[in-house]
C-alpha positions as CSV (number, residue, x, y, z in Angstrom):
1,X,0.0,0.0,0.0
2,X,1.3,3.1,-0.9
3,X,1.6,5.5,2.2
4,X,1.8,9.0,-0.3
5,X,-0.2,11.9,1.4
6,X,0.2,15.6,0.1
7,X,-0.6,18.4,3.1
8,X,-1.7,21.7,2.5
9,X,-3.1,23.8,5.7
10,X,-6.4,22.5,5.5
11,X,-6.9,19.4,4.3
12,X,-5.4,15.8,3.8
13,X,-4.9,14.1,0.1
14,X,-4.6,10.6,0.5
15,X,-4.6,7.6,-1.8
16,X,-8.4,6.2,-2.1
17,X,-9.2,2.9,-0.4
18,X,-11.9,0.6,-0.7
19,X,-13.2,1.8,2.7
20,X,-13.9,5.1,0.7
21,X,-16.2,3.6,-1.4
22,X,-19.8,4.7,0.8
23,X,-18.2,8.4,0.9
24,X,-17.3,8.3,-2.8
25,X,-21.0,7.2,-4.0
26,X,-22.3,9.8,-1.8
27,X,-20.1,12.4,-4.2
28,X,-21.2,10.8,-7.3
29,X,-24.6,10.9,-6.6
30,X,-24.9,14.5,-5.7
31,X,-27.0,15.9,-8.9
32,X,-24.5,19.3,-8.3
33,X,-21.1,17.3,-8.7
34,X,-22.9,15.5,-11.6
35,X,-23.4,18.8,-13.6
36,X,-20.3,19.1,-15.6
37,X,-19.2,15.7,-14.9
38,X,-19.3,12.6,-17.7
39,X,-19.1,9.8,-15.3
40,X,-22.4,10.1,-14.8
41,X,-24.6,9.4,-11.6
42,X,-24.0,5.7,-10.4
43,X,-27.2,3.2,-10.1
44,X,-26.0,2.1,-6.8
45,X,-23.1,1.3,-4.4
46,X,-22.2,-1.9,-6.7
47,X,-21.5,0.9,-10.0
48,X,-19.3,3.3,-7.8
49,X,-17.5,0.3,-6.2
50,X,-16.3,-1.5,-10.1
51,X,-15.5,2.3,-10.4
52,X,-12.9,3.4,-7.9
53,X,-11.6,-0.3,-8.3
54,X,-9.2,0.7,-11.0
55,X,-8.4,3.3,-8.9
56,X,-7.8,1.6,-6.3
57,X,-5.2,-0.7,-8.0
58,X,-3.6,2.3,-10.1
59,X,-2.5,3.7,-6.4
60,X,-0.9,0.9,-5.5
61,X,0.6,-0.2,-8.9
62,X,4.7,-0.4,-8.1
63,X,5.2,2.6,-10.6
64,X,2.4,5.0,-10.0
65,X,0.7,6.4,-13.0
66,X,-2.7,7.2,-12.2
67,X,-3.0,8.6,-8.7
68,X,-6.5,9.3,-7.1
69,X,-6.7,11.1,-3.8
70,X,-9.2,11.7,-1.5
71,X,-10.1,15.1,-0.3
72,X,-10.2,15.1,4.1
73,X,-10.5,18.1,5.7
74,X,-7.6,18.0,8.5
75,X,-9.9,19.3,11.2
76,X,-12.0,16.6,11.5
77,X,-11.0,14.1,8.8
78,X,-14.6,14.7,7.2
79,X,-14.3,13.3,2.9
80,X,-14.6,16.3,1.0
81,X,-14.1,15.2,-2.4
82,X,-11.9,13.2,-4.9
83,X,-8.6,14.7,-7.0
84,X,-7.0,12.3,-9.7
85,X,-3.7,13.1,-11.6
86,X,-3.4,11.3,-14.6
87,X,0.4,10.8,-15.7
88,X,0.8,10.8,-19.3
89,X,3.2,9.0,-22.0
90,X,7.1,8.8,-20.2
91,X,8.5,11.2,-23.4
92,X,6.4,13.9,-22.8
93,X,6.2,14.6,-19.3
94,X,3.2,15.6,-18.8
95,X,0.5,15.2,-16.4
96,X,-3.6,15.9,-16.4
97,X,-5.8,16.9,-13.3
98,X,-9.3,16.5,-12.4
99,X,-11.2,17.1,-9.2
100,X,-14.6,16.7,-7.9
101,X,-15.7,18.6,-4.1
102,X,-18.7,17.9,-2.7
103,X,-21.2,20.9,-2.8
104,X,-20.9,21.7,1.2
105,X,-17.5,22.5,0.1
106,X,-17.8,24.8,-2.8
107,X,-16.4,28.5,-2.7
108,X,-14.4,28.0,0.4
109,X,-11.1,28.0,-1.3
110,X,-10.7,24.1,-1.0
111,X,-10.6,23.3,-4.6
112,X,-7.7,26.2,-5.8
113,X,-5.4,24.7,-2.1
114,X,-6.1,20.7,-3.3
115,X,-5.1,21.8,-7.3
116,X,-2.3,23.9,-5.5
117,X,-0.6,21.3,-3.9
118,X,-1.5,18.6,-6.2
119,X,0.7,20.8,-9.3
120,X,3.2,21.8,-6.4
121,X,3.8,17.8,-6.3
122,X,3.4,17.0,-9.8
123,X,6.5,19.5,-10.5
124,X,8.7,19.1,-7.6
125,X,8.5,15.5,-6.8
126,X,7.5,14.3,-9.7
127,X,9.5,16.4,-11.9
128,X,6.5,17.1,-14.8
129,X,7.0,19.2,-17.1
130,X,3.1,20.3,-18.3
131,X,0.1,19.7,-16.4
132,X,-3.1,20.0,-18.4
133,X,-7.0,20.3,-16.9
134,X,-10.2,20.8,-19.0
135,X,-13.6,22.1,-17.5
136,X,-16.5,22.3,-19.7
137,X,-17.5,25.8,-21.0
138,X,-20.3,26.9,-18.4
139,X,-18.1,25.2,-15.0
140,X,-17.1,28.6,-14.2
141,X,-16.0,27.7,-10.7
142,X,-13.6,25.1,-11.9
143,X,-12.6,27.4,-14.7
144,X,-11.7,30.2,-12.0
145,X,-10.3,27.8,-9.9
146,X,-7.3,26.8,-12.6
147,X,-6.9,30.1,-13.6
148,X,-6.4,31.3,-9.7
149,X,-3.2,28.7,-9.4
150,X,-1.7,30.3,-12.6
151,X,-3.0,27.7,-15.6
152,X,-3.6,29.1,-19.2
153,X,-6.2,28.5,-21.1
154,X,-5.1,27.0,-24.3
155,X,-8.0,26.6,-26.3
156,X,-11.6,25.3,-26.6
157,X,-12.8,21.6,-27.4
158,X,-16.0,21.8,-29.8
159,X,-19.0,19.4,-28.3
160,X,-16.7,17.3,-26.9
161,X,-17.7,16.2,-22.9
162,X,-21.1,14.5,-23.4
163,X,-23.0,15.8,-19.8
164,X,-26.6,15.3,-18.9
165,X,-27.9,18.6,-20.7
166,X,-26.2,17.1,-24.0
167,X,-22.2,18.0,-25.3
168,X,-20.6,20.4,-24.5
169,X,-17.6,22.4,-25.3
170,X,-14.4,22.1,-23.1
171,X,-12.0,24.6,-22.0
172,X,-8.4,23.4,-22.3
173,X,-5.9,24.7,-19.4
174,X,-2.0,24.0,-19.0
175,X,0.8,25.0,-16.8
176,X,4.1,24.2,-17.3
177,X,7.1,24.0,-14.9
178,X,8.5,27.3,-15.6
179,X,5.5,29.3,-15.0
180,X,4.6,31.2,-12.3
181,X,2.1,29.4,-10.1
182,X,-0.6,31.5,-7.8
């Protein structure tokens, strides 16, 4: 078992366990969290459990490439939400982040400290060179939230994140190691 945490001064990221997996179907059933999110709401606690499996195993894989972390708030260890960085192809370096906070958490500053630390790690430990996010077009929290840490956006994806209003467009974000980070 892999015994990674990353600390910021609130919360806790730690690797998901299957323990997690009543907290996580909680997340993935809240119709807020579902929005802008193409996983999709689960049908029950048997869906979300064959989902954070891979997960699961990905975290404790001898050479890390797909980390997923949950979200505890350090004051009373409460499961706030999910972060995942996705390591790309060895040659290029690069890295891609998603995160998901359970509404009760929203505007409080959790998601921009999590993605802080999260691209703090993914260049200093991990020695990345790029990491990339998307948010669909009308997530405007998420899209401030990568923009308050100091990622660009790059570009827009046409129809391209099929949600539960239909597709939508994504906006593309990067950072790369030499720029400045909020």
């Amino acid at each position: 078992m892999n015994k990674l945490e990353i600390q910021t001064d609130r919360l806790t990221l730690r690797p998901i366990l299957g323990t997690d997996v009543e907290v996580i179907h909680r997340l993935h059933c809240l119709p807020e969290t579902d929005e802008f999110n193409t996983l999709g709401i689960p049908e029950n606690l048997q869906e979300t459990h064959e989902v954070i499996t891979p997960w699961i195993e990905a975290n404790n894989a001898p050479e890390i490439r797909n980390y997923t972390f949950a979200i505890q708030h350090k004051t009373n260890n409460v499961f706030i939400g999910l972060f995942g960085l996705r390591l790309g192809p060895k040659k290029y370096n690069r890295a891609e982040v998603w995160y998901k906070l359970d509404i009760d958490y929203w505007n409080k500053g959790y998601a921009t400290e999590a993605l802080k630390a999260v691209l703090n790690y993914g260049f200093d430990v991990l020695k990345l060179h790029r990491i990339e996010a998307g948010c669909a077009v009308d997530n405007i929290g998420s899209a401030k939230v990568m923009e308050k840490v100091g990622m660009i956006k790059e570009g827009r994806k046409r129809k391209i994140l099929p949600l539960q209003s239909g597709w939508s467009d994504s906006f593309e974000y990067a950072i790369l190691e030499t720029d400045v980070r909020g």
